[in-house]
C-alpha positions in Angstrom: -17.9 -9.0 17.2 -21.0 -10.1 14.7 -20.4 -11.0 11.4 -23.9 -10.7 9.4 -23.6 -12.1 5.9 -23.2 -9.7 3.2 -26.0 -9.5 0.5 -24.9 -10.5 -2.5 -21.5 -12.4 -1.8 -22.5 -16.5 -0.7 -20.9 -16.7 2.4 -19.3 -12.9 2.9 -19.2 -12.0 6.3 -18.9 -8.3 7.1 -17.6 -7.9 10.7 -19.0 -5.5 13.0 -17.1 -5.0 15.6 -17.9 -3.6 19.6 -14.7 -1.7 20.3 -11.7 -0.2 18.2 -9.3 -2.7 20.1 -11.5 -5.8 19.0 -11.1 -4.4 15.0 -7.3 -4.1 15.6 -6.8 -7.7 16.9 -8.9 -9.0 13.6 -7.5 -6.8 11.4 -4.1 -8.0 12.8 -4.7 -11.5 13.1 -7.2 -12.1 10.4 -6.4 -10.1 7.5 -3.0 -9.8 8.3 -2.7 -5.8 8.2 -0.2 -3.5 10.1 -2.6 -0.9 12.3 -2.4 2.0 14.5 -4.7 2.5 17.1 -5.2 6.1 19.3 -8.3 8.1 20.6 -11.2 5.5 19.6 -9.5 5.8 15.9 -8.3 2.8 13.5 -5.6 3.5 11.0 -3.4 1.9 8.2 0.1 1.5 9.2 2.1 4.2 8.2 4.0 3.3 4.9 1.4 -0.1 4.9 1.4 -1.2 1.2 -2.4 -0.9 0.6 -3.7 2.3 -1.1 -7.1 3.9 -0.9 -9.3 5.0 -3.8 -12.2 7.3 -2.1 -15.4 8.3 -4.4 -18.9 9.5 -4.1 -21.6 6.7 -2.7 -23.0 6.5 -6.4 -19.9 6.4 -8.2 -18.7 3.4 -6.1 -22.3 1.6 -6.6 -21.2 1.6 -10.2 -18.0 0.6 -9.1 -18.1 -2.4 -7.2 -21.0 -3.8 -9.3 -18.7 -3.9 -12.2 -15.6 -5.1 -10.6 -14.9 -8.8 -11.6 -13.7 -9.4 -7.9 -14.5 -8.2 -5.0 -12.0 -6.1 -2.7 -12.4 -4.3 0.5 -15.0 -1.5 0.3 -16.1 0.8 3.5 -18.5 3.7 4.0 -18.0 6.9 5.3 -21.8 8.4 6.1 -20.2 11.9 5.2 -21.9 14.1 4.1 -21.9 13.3 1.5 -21.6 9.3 1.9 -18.6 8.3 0.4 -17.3 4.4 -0.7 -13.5 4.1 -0.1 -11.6 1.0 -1.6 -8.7 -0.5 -0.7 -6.6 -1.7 -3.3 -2.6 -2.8 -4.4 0.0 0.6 -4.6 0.0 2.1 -7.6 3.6 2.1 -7.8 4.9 2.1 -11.6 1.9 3.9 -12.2 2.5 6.2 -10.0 1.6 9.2 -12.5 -0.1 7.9 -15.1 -3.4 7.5 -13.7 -5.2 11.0 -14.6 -7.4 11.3 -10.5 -11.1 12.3 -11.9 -12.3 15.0 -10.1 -14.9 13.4 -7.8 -12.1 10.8 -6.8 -9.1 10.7 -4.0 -6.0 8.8 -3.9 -4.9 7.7 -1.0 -1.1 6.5 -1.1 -0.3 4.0 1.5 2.0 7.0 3.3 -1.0 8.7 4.6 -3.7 7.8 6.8 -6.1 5.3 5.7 -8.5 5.1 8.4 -10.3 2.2 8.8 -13.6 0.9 10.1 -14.9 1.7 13.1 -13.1 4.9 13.4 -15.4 7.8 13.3 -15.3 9.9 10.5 -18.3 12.8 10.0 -21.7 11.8 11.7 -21.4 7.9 11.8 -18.8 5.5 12.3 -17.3 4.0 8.8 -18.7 0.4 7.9 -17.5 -2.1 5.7 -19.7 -2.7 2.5 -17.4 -5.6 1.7 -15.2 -8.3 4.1 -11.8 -6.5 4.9 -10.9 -10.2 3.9 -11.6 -9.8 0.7 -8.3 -9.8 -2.0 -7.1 -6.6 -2.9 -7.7 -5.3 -6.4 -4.6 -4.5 -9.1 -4.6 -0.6 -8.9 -4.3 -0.6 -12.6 -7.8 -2.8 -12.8 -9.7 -0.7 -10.1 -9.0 2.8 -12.3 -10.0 1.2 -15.4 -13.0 0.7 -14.0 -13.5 3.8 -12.5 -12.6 5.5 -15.5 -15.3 3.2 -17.4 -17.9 4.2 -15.0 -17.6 7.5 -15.2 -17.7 7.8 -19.0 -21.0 5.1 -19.2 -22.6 7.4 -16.0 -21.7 10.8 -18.1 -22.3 9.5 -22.0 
């Protein structure tokens, strides 16, 4: 496994990692997340209390560059490229949050696949450390929804 700095964040590290087994022992060990492994493919526990909030590439530029804190971000080349972020369950929340249109919700009972898993043409890559604290599902919409209506207005 390498771990090249990631621009941006002082002493980041993104991992990049040779084989799906070597991502399941870090993920395991390091972050301290539940994961499933089968067919070259890296997935969320089932029932694992991390949702996932999945947007276009663009949208989740705007995103992460207003976020006060940084929280695990990966790539999915698509098409078309997608940012997915992990985040806290929504829980009390749980319909009050009105999706946008170009966005998914990912609750923490279905699959959250995870990087290196192959997903479209490339294999998803983290944009920020898995290591990273996860964001309060109530902060990460708020700023989703504040993006959107700076991006359209």
């Amino acid at each position: 496994m390498t771990e090249p700095e990631f621009p941006g964040d002082e002493g980041a590290l993104v991992p990049q990692f040779d084989t799906v087994a070597d991502a399941a022992d870090f993920y395991e060990q390091q972050v301290g997340w539940q994961v499933t492994v089968a067919r070259e493919k890296i997935w969320l526990a089932h029932r694992y209390e991390i949702d996932a909030i999945s947007m276009p590439e663009s949208l989740g530029q705007l995103v992460l560059d207003r976020l006060y804190k940084r929280c695990p971000v990966f790539r999915s080349s698509g098409p078309p490229p997608r940012w997915v972020f992990l985040t806290l369950p929504l829980n009390a929340l749980r319909d009050q949050w009105l999706v946008p249109a170009t966005v998914s919700h990912l609750w923490g009972t279905e699959f959250i696949w995870l990087p290196p898993s192959q997903w479209g043409e490339q294999p998803l890559e983290w944009i920020t450390p898995p290591t990273s604290p996860l964001s309060s599902f109530a902060v990460l919409a708020g700023v989703i929804d504040r993006a959107i209506a700076d991006h359209s207005g």
